[in-house]
N, C-alpha and C positions, 0 to 999 in steps of 0.2 A: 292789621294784625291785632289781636287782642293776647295777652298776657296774662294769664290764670297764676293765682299767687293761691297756696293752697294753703286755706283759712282753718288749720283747725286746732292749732297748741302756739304760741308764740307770737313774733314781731312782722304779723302778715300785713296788716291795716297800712305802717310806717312803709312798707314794700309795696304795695298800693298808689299811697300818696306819691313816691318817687316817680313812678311811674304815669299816673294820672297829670304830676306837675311837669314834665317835659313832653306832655301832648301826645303817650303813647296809652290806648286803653286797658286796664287792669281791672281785673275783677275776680271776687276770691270764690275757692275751690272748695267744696265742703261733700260735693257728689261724686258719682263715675259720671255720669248727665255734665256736670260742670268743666270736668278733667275732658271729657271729650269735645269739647266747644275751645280750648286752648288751644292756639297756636305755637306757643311758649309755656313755660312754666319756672317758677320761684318757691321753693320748699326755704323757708325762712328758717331761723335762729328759734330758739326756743328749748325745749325739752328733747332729746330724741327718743329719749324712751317714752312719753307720753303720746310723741306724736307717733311711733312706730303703732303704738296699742291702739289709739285714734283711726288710724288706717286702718289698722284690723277694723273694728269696731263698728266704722263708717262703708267698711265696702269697696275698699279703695286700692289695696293693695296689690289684687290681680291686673285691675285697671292699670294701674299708676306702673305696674311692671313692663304691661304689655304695649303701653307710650313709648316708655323710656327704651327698649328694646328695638320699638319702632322709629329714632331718632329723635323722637321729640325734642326741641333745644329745651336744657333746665339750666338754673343757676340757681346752687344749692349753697346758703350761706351758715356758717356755724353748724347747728343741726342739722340743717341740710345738708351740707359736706359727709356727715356723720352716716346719716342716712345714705347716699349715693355713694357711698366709698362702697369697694370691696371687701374690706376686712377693718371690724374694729376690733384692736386687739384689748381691749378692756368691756364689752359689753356685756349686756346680760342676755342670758339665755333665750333663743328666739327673737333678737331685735333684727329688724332687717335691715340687711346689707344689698343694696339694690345692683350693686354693681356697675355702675355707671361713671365710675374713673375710680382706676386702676391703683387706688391707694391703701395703706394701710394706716388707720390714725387713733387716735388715744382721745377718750374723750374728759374735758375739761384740762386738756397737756399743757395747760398757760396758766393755770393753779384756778383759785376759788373766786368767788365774785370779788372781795377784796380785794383782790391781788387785778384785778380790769386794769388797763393801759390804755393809753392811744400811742400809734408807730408811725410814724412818716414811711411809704410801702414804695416802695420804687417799681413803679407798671413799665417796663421798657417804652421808654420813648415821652412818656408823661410827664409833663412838667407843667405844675408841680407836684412833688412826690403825693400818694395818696394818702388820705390822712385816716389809718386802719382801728377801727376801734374792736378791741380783744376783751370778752366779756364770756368768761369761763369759756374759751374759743379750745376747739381741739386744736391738737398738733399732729400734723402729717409725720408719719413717721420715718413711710418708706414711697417713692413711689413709682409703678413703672416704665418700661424704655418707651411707652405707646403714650401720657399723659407729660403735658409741654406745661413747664412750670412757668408760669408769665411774671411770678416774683417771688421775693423770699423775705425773712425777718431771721436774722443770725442764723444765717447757714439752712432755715429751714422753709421748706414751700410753705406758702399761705393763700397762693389764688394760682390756680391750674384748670388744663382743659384735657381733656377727651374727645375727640368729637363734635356734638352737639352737647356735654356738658360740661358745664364751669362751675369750680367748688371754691369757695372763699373759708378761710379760717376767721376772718374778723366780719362786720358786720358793713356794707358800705351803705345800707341804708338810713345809720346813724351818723356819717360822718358829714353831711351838711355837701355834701359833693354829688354830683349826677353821676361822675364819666362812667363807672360800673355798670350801672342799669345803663345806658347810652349803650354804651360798647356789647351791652347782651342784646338790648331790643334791637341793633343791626346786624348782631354776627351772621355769618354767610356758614 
């Protein structure tokens, strides 16, 4: 299996090494030629509106639609969530909303960079709890009856699935823990 981390605004490299250090191979995405050689895919934290434009820009967008349409497994972290959501309800005009879990979210809903935390995130069944790092992370607002929320932080989802997609609100490749990327690179 090889794992396409798509390399083109943000914390791709750090989503990479997770991946590369538990013996699963990763290599980042910057083409339709690239996107098409993944098995998986990782849309990282970062900018979302830079990376939505980047898509534009790079060629990517109809590709990267017509994957994730196709089942592709992604796990969309931070910006990625942002991007894969259905609806953001604070964007700007033309950002894309891929549609790929059923959510509606706010972006930067956990306040400014200053304002970044870590949460102890409760993964049903994980012990111990995840250690979630929130770094101008959006907030889920709403989400629905068809996307299976696999945890919360006060009352509100922050790692959910769809399908073949997983959106995280924090970033798990900052937190010095595997089980995230683990539990992506096997899902069935």
């Amino acid at each position: 299996m090889k794992i396409g981390v798509l390399a083109l605004q943000g914390a791709f490299g750090l989503h990479e090494r997770v991946f590369n250090r538990i013996g699963v191979t990763a290599f980042q995405v910057r083409t339709a030629q690239e996107l098409a050689e993944a098995d998986r895919l990782v849309i990282p934290g970062g900018e979302s509106t830079a990376i939505s434009k980047l898509l534009d820009a790079n060629g990517l967008t109809a590709p990267l639609a017509d994957r994730l349409a196709g089942g592709l497994p992604v796990l969309g972290t931070c910006a990625g969530l942002i991007l894969l959501a259905a609806e953001v309800v604070d964007g700007y005009p033309g950002q894309h909303c891929f549609g790929a879990v059923n959510v509606a979210v706010r972006r930067n809903g956990y306040g400014r960079q200053s304002e970044s935390f870590r949460a102890k995130i409760d993964v049903g069944g994980w012990e111990p709890a995840f250690p979630g790092v929130f770094i101008r992370a959006p907030v889920v607002e709403s989400a629905g009856p068809e996307v299976e929320v696999l945890a919360e932080l006060a009352g509100r989802p922050v790692l959910c699935r769809q399908g073949a997609a997983v959106v995280s609100c924090f970033h798990p490749e900052l937190a010095e823990d595997d089980r995230v990327h683990r539990w992506f690179a096997e899902l069935q």
